[in-house]
C-alpha positions as a Python dict, from the first residue, in 0.01 Angstrom:
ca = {
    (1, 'X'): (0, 0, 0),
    (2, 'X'): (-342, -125, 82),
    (3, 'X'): (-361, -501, 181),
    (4, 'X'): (-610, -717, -53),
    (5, 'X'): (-821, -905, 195),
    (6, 'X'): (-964, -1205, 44),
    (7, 'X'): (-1271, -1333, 136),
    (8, 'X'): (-1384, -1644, 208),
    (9, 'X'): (-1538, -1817, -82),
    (10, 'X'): (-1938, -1892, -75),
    (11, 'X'): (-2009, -2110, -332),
    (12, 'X'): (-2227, -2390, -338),
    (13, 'X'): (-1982, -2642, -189),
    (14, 'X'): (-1884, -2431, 139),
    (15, 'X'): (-2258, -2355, 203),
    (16, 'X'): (-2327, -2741, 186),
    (17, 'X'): (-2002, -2837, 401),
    (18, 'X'): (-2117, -2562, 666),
    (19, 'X'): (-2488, -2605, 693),
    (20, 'X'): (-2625, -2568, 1010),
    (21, 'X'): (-2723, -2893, 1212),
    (22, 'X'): (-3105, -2787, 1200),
    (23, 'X'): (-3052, -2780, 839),
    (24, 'X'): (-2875, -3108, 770),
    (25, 'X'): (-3132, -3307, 958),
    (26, 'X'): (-3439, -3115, 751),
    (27, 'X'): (-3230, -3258, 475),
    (28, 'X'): (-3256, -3610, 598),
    (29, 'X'): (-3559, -3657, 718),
    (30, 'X'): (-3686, -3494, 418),
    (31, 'X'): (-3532, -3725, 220),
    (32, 'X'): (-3661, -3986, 418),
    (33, 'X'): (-4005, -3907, 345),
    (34, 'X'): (-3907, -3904, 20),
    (35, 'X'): (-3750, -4244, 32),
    (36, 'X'): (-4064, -4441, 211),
    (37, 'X'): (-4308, -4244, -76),
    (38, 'X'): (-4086, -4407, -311),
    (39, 'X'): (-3973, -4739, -175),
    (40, 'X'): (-4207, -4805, 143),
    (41, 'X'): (-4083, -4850, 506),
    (42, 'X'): (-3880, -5150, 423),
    (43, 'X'): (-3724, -5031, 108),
    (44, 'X'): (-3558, -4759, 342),
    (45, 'X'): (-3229, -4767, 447),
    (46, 'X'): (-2956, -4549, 543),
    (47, 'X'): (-2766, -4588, 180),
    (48, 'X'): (-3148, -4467, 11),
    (49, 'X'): (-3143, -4175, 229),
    (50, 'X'): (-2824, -4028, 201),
    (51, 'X'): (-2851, -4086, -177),
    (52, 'X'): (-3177, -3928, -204),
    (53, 'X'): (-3034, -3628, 42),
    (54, 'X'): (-2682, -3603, -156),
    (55, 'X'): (-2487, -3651, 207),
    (56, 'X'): (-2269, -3916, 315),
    (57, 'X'): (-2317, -4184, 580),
    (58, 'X'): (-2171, -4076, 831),
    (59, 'X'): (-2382, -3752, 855),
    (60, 'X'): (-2669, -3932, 877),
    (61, 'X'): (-2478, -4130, 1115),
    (62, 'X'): (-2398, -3813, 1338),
    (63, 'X'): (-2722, -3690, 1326),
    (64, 'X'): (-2972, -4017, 1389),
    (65, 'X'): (-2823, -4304, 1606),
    (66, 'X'): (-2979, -4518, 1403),
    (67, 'X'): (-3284, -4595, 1123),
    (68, 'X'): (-3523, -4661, 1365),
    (69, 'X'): (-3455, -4302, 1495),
    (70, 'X'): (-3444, -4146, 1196),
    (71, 'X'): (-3826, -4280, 1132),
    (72, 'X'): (-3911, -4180, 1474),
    (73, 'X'): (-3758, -3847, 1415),
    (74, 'X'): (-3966, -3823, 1077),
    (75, 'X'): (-4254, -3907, 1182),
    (76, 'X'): (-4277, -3679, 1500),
    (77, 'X'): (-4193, -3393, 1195),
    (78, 'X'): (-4485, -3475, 1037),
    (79, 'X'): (-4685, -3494, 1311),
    (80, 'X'): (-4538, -3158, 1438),
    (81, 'X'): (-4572, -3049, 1123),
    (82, 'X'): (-4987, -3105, 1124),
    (83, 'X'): (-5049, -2992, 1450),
    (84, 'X'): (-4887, -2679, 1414),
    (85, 'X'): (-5083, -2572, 1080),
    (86, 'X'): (-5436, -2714, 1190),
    (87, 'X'): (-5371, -2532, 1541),
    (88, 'X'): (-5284, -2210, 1345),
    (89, 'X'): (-5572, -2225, 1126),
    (90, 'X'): (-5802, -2274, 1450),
    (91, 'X'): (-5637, -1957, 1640),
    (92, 'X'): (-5657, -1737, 1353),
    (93, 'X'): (-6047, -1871, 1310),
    (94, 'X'): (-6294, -1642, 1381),
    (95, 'X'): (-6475, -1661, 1749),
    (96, 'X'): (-6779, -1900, 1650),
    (97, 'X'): (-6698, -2236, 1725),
    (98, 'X'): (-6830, -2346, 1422),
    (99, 'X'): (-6550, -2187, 1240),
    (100, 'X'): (-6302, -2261, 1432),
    (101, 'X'): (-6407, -2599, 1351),
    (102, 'X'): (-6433, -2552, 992),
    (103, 'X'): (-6032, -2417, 1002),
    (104, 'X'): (-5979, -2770, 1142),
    (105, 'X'): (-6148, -2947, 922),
    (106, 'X'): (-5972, -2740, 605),
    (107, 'X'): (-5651, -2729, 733),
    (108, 'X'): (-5653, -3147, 718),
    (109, 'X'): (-5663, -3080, 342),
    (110, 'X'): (-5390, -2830, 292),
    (111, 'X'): (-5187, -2848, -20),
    (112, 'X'): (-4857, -2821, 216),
    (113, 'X'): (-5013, -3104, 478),
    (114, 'X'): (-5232, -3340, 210),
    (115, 'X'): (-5006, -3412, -2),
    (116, 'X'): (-4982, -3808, -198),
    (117, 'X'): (-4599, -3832, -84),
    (118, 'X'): (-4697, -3706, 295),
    (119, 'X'): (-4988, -3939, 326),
    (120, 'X'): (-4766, -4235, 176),
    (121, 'X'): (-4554, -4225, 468),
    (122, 'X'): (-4863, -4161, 722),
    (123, 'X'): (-5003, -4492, 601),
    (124, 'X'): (-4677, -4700, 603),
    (125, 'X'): (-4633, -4600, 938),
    (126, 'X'): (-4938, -4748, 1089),
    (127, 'X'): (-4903, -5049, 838),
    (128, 'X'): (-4603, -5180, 1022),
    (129, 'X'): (-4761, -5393, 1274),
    (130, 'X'): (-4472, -5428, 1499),
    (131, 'X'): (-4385, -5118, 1543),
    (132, 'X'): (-4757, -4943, 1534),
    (133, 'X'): (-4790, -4896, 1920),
    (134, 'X'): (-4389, -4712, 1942),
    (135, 'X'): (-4486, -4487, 1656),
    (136, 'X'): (-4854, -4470, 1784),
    (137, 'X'): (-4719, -4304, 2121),
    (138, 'X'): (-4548, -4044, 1955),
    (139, 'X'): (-4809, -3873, 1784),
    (140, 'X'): (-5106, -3975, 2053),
    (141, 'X'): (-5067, -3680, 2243),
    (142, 'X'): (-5109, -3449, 1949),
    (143, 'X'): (-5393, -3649, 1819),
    (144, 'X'): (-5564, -3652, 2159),
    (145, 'X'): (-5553, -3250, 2185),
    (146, 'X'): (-5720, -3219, 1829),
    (147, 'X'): (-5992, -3488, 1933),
    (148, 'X'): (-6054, -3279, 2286),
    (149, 'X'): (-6081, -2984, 2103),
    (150, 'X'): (-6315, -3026, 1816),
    (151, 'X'): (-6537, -3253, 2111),
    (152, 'X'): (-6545, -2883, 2275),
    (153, 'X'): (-6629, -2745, 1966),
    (154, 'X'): (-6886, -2952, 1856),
    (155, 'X'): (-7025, -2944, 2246),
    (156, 'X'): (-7016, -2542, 2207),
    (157, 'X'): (-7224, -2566, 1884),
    (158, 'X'): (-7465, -2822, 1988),
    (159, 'X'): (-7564, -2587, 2285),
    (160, 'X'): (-7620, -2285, 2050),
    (161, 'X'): (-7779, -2436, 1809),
    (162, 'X'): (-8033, -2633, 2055),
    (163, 'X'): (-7960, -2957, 1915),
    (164, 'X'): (-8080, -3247, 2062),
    (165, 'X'): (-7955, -3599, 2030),
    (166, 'X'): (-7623, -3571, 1910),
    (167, 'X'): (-7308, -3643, 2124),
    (168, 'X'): (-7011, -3425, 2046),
    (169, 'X'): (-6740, -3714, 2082),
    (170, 'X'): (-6916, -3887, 1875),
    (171, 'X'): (-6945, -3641, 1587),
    (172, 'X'): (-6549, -3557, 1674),
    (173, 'X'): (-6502, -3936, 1642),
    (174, 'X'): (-6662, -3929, 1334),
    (175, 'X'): (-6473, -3654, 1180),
    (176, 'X'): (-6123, -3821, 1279),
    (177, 'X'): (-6264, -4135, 1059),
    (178, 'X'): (-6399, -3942, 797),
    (179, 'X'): (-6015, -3745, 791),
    (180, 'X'): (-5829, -4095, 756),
    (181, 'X'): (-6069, -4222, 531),
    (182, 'X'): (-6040, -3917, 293),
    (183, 'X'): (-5653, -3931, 282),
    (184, 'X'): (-5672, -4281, 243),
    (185, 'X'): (-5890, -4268, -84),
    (186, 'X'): (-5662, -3946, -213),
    (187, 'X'): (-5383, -4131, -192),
    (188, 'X'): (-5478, -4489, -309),
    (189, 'X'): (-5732, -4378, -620),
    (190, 'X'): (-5509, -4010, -741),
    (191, 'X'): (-5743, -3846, -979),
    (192, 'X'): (-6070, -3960, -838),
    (193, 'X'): (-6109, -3718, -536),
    (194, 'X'): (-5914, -3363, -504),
    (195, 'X'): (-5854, -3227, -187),
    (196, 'X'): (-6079, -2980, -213),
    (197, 'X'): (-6406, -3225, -265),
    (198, 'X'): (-6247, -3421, 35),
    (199, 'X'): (-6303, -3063, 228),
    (200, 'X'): (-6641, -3052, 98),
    (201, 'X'): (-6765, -3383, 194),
    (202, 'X'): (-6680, -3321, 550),
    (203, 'X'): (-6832, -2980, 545),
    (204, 'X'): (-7156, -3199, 396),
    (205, 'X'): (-7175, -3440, 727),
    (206, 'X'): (-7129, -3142, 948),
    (207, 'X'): (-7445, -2943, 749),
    (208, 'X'): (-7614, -3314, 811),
    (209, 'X'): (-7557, -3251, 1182),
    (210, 'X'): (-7601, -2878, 1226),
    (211, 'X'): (-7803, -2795, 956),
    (212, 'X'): (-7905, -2443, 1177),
    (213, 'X'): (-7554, -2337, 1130),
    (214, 'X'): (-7529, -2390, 769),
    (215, 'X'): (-7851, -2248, 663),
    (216, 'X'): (-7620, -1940, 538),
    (217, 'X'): (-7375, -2174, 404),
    (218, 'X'): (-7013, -2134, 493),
    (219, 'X'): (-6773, -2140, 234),
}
């Protein structure tokens, strides 16, 4: 007589007790994004979390020592997050430096990066004035290699172009500003400016300074 073996059952409950512990923090942070969109920095708590996440305290107890963490931890994924997808968009660029500086410049205004919910927790971030510089140095690092690089960049197009008069950090300064500004208007006045005119408006200044290069206009 053969034995009936009985599996183990897979519903949705076992998959959710057994998730992985990559996979429940995902969970909470990205309900914590969710949760400072919604309710700001100091709206957040732990109970607004778990809620929004469907998980009990203590996981989010397990997995973050405490809120302050958690942020931290959320922010750093965002930051991650950006760096990975602009630095993608510049390897996979073509070999002028001009593209590879236009895949920068896009990639800022990605529907998975620029998004209203995203940039809502990007501003409350830097709004909290006590706690600007700790979340500052977490992200400066990644900031600072995107600056160095599109200075190189612009540097790299100045000399083929034979411009004269124009600094490269200051036109990579400039495009940092023009970034922040850009998400900053997206997400304060929705409707008003799309992500894609946000592209083109940067792609305008940089045609102001390198108007050799654009003469056959990129795209």
């Amino acid at each position: 007589m053969n034995e009936v073996v009985r599996q183990p059952k897979t519903g949705p409950k076992t998959r959710r007790r057994t998730a992985s512990k990559e996979v429940r923090r995902q969970q909470l942070i990205d309900a914590t994004i969710t949760s400072i969109a919604r309710n700001g920095i100091g709206g957040t708590t732990m109970s607004t979390v778990t809620e929004i996440a469907g998980l009990s305290q203590g996981i989010v107890n397990f997995h973050f020592r405490s809120k302050q963490n958690l942020f931290e931890e959320t922010l750093t994924f965002l930051a991650r997050e950006h760096h990975d997808h602009w630095h993608k968009a510049y390897t996979d660029a073509g070999l002028g430096a001009l593209d590879k500086l236009l895949a920068i410049v896009d990639a800022h205004f990605h529907p998975v990066i620029c998004t209203r919910k995203k940039l809502s927790v990007w501003f409350a971030f830097y709004g909290e004035a006590g706690r600007r510089a700790i979340y500052r140095s977490l992200v400066d690092n990644i900031d600072d290699e995107r600056f160095e690089i599109s200075t190189e960049l612009c540097r790299l197009i100045i000399e083929e172009g034979g411009y004269s008069g124009i600094e490269p950090r200051f036109v990579a300064q400039m495009l940092e500003s023009l970034y922040d500004g850009l998400c900053l208007h997206i997400l304060m006045y929705p409707g008003s400016l799309s992500r894609d005119e946000a592209r083109r408006q940067v792609r305008g200044y940089l045609s102001g300074i390198f108007p050799k290069h654009f003469e056959i206009s990129p795209a």
